[in-house]
N, C-alpha and C positions, 0 to 999 in steps of 0.2 A: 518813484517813491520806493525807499527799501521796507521790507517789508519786515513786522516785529516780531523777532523770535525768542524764545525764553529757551534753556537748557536746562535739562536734567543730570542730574549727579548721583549717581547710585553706589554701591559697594555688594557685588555680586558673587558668587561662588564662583568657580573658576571653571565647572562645569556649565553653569547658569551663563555665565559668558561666554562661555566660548559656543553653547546651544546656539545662543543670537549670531555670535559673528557666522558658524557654519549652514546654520538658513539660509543667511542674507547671502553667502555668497553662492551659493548653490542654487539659490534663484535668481543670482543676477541685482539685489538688490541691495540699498545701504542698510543698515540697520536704523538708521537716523529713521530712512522713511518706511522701515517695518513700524515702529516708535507712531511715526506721525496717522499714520493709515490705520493702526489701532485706537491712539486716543480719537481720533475724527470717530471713529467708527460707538466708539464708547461715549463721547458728546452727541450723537444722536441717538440713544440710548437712553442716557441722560434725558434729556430735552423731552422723549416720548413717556417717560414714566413721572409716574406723580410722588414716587418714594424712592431714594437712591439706594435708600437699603435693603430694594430689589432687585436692582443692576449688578449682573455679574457676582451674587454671592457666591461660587465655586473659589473665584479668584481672592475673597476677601478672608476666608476661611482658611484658604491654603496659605494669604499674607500673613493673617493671623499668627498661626502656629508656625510658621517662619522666625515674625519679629518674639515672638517669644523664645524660640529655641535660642536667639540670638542672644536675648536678653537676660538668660540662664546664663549662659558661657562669659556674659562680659562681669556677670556679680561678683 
């Protein structure tokens, strides 16, 4: 049975990207399953709290004033 995968599409800085690809190779790993081994890690995380809008707010914050900095520049 093959197993069901969904893809992600993202639009990265080119430092931002190239951060992931130079991890991954330097430890021997894809980046696919950098990717995969964090959401897994972040669905149990998930799963253990009773409010998402305590999971990882460092990361939500810093999304945050990302998608807006973005959203300055495309007005």
């Amino acid at each position: 049975m093959t197993e069901e995968r969904k893809a992600i599409h993202a639009y990265l800085s080119v430092d931002a990207s190239q951060a992931w690809v130079d991890f991954a190779e330097e430890n021997g790993v894809s980046v696919t399953g950098l990717l995969e081994a964090l959401g897994l890690d972040l669905r149990m995380e998930l799963r253990a709290s009773s409010d998402a809008t305590l999971v990882r707010q460092d990361w939500v914050k810093r999304g945050r004033k990302i998608d807006a900095q973005r959203r300055r520049r495309g007005a």
